[in-house]
N, C-alpha and C positions, 0 to 999 in steps of 0.2 A: 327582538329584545328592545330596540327603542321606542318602540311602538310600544311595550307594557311599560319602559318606566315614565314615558309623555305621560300613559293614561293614569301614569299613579298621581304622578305631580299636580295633572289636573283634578284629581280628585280629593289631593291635600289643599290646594293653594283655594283660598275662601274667591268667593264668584267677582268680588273686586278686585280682587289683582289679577284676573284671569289675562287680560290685554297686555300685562306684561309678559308674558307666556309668549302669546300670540306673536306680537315684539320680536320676543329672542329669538323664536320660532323661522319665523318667517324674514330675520332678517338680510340675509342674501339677495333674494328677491326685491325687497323693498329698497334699495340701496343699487340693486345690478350692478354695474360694472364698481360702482366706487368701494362697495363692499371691502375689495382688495386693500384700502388704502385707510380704512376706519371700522373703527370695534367698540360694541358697545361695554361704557365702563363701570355705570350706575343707573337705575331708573327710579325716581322719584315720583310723587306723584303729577307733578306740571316739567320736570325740570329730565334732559335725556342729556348725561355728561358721556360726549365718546373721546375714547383715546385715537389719536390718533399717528401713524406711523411717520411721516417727513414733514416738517417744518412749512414745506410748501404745498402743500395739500392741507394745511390746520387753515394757513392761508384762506385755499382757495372755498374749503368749505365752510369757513366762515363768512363769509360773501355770499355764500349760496344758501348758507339757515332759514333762512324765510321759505325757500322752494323745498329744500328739503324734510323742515316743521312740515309745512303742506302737503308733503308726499309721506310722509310717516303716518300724518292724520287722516288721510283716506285711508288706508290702509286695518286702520284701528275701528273701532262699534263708532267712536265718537272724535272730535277734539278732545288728543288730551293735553299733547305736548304743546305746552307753550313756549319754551324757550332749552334753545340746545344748546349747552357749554361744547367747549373743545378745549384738551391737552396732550401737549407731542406724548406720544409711551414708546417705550422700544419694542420693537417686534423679536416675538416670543422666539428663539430657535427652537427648532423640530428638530428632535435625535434621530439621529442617522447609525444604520448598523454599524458605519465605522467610528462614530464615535463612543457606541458601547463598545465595541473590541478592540480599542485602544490602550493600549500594553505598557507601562512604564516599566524600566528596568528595575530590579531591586537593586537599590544602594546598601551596602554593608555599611551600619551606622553603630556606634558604639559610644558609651556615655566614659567620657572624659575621668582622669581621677578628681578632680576637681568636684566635678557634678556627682561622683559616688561618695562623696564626702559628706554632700549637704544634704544627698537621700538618705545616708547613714543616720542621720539627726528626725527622719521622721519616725516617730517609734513605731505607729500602724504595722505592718507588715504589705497587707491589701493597698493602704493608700499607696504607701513607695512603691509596688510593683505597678501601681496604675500609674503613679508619678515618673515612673523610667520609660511605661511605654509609653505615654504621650510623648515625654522630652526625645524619642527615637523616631517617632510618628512626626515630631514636627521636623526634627533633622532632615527625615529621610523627604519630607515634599520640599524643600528648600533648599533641597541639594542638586 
């Protein structure tokens, strides 16, 4: 399956932006171990912005730009990248089976007479029955 949607991509994306492809593609490799520590964010056509995960790695790869411009451009048909931005990003969490199956108890929430007085005032029918369950939907996560 990834192997037909590569070959589709490559047959949409026109034969100039192929190298970006190749890029995304191949970026694990290109990068080895630091891979872990930066992602790419945007690719322009001189310009490669990566996010990057701690504050001290934006550091340390920004000191190292020049060798790693260098190691992206072999890499590619030609020079392309001339200059690599860097910014801290947060690292994405990965869902975990316990985080899908995590169970909130249901609160028994109930609209005030206060708040049935000023539903009473919407004349729709539909809007105030949407308008009570939200105002129960917000109770109920705030409880």
């Amino acid at each position: 399956m990834p192997e037909q949607v590569h070959s589709l991509i490559t047959a949409l994306l026109p034969d100039e932006h192929q190298w970006k492809l190749k890029l995304l593609t191949q970026w694990q490799t290109i990068m080895g171990n630091l891979h872990a520590h930066v992602t790419i964010e945007k690719i322009t056509e001189d310009t490669l912005y990566l996010g990057v995960f701690n504050s001290s790695w934006l550091q340390e790869l920004y000191l190292l730009s020049p060798l790693l411009c260098e190691t992206i451009n072999k890499n590619l048909d030609r020079a392309r990248i001339k200059q690599l931005r860097f910014k801290q990003v947060a690292r994405k969490k990965k869902k975990t089976v316990s985080d899908t199956q995590t169970f909130k108890p249901v609160v028994a929430v109930s609209v005030s007479e206060r708040e049935k007085r000023h539903l009473e005032k919407v004349k729709d029918p539909e809007l105030r029955q949407a308008l009570q369950l939200f105002l129960i939907r917000c109770k109920r996560e705030h409880s």
